[in-house]
DRENTORKOL-3810 file (N, C-alpha, C; in nm, 4 decimals):
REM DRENTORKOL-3810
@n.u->1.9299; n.v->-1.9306; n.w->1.8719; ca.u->1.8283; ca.v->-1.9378; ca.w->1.7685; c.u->1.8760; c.v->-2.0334; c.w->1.6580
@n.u->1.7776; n.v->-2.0974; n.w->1.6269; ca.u->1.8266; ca.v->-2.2051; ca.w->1.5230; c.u->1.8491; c.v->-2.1445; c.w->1.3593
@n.u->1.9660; n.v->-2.1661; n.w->1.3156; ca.u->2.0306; ca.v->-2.1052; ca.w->1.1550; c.u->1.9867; c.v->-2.2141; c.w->1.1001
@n.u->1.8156; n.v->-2.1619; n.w->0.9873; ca.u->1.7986; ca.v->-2.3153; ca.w->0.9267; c.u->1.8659; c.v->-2.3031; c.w->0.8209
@n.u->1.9071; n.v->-2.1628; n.w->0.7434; ca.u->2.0048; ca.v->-2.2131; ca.w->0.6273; c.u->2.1304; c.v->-2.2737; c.w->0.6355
@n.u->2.2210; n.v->-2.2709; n.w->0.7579; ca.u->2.2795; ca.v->-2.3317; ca.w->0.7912; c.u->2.2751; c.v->-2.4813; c.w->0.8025
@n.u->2.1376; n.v->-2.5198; n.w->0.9109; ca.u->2.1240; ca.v->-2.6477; ca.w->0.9198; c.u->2.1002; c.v->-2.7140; c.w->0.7243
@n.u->2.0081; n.v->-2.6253; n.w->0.6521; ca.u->1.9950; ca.v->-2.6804; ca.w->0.4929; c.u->2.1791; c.v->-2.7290; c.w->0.4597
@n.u->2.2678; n.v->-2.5996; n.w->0.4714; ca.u->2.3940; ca.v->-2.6668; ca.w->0.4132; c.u->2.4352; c.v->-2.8019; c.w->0.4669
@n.u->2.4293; n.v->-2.8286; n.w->0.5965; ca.u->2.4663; ca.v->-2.9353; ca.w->0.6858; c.u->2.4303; c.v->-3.0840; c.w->0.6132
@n.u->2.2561; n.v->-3.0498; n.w->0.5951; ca.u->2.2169; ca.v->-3.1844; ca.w->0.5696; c.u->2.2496; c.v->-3.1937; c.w->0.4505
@n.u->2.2402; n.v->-3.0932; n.w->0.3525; ca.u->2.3226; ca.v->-3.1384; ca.w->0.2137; c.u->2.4505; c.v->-3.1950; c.w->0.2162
@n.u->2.5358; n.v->-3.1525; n.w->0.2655; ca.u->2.6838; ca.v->-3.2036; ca.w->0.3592; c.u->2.6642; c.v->-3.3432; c.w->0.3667
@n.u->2.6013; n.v->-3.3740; n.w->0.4594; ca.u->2.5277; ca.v->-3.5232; ca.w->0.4832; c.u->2.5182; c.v->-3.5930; c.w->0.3815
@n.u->2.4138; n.v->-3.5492; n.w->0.2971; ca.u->2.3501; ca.v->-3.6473; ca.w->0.2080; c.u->2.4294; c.v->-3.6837; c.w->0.1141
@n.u->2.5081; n.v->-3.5846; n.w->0.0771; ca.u->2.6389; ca.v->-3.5790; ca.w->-0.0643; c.u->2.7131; c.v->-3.6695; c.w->-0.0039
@n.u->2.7829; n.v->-3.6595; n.w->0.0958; ca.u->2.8748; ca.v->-3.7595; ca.w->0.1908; c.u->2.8619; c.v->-3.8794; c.w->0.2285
@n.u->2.7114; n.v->-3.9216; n.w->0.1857; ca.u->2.6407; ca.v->-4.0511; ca.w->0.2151; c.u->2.5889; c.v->-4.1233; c.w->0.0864
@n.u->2.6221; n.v->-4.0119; n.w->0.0374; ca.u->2.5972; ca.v->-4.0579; ca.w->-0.1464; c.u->2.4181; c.v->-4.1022; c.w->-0.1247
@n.u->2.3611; n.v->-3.9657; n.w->-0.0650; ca.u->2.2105; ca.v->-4.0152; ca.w->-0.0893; c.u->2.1654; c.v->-3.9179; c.w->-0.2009
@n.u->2.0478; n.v->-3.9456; n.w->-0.2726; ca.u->2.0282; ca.v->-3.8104; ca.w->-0.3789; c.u->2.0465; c.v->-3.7091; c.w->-0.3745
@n.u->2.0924; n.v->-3.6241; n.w->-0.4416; ca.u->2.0863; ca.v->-3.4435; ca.w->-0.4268; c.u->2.0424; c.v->-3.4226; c.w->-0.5879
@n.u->1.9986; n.v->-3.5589; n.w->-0.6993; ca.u->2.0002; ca.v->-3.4956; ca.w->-0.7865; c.u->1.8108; c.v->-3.5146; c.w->-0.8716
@n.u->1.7817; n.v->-3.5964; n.w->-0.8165; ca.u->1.6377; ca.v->-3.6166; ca.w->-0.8788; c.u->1.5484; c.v->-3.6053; c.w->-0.7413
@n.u->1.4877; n.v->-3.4992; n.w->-0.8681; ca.u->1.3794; ca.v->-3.3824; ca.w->-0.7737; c.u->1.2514; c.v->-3.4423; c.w->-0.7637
@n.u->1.2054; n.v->-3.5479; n.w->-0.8198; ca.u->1.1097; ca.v->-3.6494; ca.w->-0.7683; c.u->1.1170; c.v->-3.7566; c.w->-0.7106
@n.u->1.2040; n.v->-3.7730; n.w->-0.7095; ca.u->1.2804; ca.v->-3.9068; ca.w->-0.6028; c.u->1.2330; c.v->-3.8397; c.w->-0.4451
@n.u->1.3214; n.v->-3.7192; n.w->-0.4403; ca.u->1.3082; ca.v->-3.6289; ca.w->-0.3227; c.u->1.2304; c.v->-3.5845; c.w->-0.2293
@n.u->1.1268; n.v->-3.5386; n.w->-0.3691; ca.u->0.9435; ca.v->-3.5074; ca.w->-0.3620; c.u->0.9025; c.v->-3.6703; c.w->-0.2794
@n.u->0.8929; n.v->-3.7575; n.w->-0.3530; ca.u->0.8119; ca.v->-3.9029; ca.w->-0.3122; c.u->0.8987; c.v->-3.9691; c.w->-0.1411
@n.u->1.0088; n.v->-3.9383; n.w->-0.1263; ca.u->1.0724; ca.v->-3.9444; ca.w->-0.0064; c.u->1.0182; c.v->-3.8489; c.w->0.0860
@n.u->1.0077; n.v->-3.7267; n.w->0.0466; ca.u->0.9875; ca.v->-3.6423; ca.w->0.1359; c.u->0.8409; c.v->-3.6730; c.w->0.2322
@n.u->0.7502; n.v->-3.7104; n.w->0.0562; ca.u->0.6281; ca.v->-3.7557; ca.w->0.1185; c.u->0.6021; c.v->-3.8998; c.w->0.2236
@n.u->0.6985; n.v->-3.9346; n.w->0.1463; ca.u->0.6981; ca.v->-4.0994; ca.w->0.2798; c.u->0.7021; c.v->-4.0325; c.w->0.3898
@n.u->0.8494; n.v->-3.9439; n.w->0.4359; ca.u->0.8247; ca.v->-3.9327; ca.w->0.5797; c.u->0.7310; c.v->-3.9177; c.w->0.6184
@n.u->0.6461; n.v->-3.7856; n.w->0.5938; ca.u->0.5481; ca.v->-3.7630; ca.w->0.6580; c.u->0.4162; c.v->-3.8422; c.w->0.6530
@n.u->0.4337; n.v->-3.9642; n.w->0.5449; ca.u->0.3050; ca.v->-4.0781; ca.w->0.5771; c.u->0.4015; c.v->-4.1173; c.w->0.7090
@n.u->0.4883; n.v->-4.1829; n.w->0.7848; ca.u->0.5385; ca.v->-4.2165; ca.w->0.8573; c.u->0.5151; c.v->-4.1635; c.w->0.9965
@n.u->0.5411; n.v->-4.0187; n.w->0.9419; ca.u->0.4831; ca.v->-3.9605; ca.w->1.0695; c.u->0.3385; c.v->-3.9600; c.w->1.1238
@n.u->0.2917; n.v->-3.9623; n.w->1.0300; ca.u->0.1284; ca.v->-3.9748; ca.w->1.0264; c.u->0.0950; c.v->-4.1291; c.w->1.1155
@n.u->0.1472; n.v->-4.2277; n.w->1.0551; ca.u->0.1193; ca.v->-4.3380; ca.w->1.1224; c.u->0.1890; c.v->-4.3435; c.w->1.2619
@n.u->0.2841; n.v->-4.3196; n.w->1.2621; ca.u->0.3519; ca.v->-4.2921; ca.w->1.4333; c.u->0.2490; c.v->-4.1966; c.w->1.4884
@n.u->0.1565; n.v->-4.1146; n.w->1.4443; ca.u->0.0905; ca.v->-4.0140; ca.w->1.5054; c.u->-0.0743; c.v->-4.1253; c.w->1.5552
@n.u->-0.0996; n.v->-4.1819; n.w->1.4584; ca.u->-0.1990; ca.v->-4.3043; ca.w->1.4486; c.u->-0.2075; c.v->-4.3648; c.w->1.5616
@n.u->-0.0714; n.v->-4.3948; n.w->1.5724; ca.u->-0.0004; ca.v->-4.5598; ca.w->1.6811; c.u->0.0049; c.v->-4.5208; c.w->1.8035
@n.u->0.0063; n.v->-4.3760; n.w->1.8052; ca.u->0.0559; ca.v->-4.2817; ca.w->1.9214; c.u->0.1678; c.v->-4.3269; c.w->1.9287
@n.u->0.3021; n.v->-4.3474; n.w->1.8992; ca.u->0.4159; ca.v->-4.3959; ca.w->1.8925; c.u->0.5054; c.v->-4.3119; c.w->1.9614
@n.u->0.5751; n.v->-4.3480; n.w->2.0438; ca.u->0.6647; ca.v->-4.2862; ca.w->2.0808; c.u->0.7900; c.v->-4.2147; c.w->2.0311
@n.u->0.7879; n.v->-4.2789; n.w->1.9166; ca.u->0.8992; ca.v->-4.1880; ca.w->1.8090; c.u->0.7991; c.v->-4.0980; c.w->1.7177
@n.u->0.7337; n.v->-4.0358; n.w->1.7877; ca.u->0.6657; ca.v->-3.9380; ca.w->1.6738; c.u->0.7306; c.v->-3.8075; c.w->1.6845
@n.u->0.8153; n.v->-3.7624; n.w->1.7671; ca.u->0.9297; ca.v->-3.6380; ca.w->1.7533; c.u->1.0299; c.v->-3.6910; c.w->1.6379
@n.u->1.0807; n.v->-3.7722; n.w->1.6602; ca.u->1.1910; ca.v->-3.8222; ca.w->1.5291; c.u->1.0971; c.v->-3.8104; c.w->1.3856
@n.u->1.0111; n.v->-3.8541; n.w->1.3918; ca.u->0.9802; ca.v->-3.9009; ca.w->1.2499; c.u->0.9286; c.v->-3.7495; c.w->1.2042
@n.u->0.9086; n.v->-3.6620; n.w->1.2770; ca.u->0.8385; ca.v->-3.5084; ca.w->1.2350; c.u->0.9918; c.v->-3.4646; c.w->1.2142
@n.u->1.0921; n.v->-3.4592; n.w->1.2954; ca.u->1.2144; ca.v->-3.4600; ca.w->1.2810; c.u->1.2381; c.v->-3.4990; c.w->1.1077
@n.u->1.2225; n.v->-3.5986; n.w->1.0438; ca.u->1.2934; ca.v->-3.6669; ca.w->0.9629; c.u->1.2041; c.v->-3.5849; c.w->0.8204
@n.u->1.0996; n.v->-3.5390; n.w->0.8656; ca.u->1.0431; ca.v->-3.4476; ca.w->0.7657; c.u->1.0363; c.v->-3.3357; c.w->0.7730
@n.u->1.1102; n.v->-3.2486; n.w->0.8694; ca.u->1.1676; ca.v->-3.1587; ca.w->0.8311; c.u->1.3349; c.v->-3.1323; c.w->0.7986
@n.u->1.3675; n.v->-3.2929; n.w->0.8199; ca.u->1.5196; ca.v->-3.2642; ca.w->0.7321; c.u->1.5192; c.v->-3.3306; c.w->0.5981
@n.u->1.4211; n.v->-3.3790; n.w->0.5762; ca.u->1.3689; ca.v->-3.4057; ca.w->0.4378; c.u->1.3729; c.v->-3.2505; c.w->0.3432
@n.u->1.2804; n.v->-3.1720; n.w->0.4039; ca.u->1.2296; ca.v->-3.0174; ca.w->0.2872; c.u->1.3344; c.v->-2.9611; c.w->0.3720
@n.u->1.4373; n.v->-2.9322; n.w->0.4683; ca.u->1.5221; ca.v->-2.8661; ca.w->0.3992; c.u->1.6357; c.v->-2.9173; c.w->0.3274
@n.u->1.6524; n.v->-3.0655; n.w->0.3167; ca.u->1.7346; ca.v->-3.1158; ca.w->0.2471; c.u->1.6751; c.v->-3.1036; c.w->0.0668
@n.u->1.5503; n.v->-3.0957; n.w->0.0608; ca.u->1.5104; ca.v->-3.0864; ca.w->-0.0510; c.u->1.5118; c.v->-2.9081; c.w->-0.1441
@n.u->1.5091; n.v->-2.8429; n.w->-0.0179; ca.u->1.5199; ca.v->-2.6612; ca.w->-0.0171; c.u->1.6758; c.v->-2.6476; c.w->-0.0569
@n.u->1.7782; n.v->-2.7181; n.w->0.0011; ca.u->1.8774; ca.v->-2.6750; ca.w->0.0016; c.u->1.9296; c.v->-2.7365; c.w->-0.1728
@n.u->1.8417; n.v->-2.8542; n.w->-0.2439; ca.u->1.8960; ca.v->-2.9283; ca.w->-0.3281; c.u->1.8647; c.v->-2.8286; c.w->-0.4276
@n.u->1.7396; n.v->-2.7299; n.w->-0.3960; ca.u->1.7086; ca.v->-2.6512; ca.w->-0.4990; c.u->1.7470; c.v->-2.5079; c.w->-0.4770
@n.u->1.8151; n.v->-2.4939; n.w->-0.3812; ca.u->1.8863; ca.v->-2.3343; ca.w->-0.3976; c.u->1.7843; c.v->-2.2218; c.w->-0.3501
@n.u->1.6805; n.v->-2.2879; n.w->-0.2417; ca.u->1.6040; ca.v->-2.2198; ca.w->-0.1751; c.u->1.6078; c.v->-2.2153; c.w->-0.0366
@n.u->1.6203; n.v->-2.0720; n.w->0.0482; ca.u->1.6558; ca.v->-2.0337; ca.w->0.1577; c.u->1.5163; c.v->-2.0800; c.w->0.2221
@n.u->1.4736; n.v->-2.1409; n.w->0.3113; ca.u->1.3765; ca.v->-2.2136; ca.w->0.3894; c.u->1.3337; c.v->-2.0711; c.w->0.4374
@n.u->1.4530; n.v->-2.0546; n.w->0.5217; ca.u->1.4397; ca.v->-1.9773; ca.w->0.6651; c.u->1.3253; c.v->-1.8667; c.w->0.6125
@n.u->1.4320; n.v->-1.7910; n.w->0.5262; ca.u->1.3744; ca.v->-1.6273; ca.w->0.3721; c.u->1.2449; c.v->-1.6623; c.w->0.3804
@n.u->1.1706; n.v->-1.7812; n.w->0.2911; ca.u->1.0712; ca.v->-1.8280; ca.w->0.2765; c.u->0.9783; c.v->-1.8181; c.w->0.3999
@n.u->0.9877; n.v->-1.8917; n.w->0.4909; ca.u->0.9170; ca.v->-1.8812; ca.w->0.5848; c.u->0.8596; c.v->-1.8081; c.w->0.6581
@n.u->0.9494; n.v->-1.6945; n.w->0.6665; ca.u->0.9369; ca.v->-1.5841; ca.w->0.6991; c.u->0.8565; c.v->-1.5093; c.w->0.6453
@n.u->0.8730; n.v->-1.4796; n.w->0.5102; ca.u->0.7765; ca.v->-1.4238; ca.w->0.4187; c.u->0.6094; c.v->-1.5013; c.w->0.4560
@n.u->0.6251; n.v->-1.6114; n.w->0.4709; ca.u->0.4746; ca.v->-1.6936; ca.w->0.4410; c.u->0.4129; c.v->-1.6502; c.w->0.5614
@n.u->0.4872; n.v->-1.6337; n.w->0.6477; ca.u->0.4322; ca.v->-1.5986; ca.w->0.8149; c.u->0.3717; c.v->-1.4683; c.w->0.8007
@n.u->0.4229; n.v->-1.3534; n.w->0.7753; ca.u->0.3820; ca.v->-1.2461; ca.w->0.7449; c.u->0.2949; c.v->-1.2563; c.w->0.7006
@n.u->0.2954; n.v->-1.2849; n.w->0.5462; ca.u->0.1595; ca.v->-1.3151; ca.w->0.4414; c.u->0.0269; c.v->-1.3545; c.w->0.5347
@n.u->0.0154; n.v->-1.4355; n.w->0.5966; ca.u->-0.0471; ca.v->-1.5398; ca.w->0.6502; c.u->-0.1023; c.v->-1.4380; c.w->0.7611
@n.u->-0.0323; n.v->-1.3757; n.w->0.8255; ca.u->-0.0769; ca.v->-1.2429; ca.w->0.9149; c.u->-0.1828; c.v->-1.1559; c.w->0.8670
@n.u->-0.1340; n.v->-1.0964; n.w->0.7166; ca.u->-0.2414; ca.v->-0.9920; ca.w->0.6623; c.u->-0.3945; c.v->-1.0856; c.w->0.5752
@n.u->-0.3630; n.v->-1.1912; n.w->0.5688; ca.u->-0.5017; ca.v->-1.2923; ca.w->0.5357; c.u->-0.6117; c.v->-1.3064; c.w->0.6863
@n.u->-0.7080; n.v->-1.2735; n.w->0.6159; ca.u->-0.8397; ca.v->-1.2307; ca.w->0.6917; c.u->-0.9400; c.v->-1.3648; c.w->0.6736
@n.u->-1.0011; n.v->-1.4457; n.w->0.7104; ca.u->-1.0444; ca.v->-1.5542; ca.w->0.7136; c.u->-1.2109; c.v->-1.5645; c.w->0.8054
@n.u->-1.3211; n.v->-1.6133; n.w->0.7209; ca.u->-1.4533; ca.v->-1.6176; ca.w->0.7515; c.u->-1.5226; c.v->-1.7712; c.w->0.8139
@n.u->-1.5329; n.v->-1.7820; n.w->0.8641; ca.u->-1.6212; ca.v->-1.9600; ca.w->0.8940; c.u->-1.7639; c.v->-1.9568; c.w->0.7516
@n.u->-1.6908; n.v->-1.9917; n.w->0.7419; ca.u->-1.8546; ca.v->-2.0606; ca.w->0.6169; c.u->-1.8960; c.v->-2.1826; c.w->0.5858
@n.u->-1.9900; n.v->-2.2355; n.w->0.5955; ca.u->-2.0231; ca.v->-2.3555; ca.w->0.6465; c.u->-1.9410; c.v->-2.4431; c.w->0.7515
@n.u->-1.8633; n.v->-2.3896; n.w->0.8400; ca.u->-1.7848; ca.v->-2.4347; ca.w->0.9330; c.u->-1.6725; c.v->-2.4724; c.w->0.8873
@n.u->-1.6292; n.v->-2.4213; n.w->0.7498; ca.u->-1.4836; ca.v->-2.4149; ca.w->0.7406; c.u->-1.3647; c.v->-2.2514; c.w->0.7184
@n.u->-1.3077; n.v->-2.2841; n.w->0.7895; ca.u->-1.1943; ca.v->-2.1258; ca.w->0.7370; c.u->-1.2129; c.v->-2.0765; c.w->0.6440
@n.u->-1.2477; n.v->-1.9697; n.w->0.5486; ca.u->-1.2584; ca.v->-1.9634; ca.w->0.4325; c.u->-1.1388; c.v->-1.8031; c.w->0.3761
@n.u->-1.0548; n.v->-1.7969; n.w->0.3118; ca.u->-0.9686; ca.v->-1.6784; ca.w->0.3246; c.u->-1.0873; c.v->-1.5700; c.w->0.2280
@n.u->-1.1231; n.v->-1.4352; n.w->0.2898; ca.u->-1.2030; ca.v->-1.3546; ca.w->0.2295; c.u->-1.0513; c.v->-1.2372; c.w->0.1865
@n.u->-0.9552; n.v->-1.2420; n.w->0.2138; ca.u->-0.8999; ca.v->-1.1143; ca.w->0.2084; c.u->-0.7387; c.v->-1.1450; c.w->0.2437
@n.u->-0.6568; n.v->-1.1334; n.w->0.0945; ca.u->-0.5280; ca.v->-1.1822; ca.w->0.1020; c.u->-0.4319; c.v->-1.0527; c.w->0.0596
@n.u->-0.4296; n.v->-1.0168; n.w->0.1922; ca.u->-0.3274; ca.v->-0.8993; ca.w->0.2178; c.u->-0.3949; c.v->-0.7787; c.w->0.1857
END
């Protein structure tokens, strides 16, 4: 099973070691978001590197989780659950949440 707080320490490991940011939290934010325009366009192109580049945005947010002292994994977990007890209606043909937890 994959240890993502683990993998978070790793890539912080990385990034400190590579002397890439760990310290400005909008730098991070606007990187983070590139990847995933990136991925988006590899998704566009039908590109064959579109596993890497989904790859590269999720070691983006947990490199960005780990810069801020937030457990991904904890998180996720919680949101999954949450997301379980939300009850959801079609209204005008979109999802609409009627009932949050």
């Amino acid at each position: 099973m994959l240890d993502l707080q683990k993998l978070q320490q790793e890539i912080l490991k990385n990034k400190k070691a590579k002397d890439f940011n760990t310290t400005d939290i909008n730098l991070e934010f606007g990187l983070t978001y590139g990847e995933l325009a990136e991925a988006f366009a590899a998704y566009r192109k039908k590109s064959p590197d579109l596993g890497e580049e989904l790859a590269d945005v999720v070691i983006y947010l947990l490199g960005l989780a780990a810069i801020l002292d937030i457990d991904l994994e904890k998180e996720i977990v919680k949101k999954v659950e949450k997301n379980k007890k939300r009850e959801y209606k079609k209204i005008n043909g979109v999802n609409t949440r009627t009932k949050d937890e």
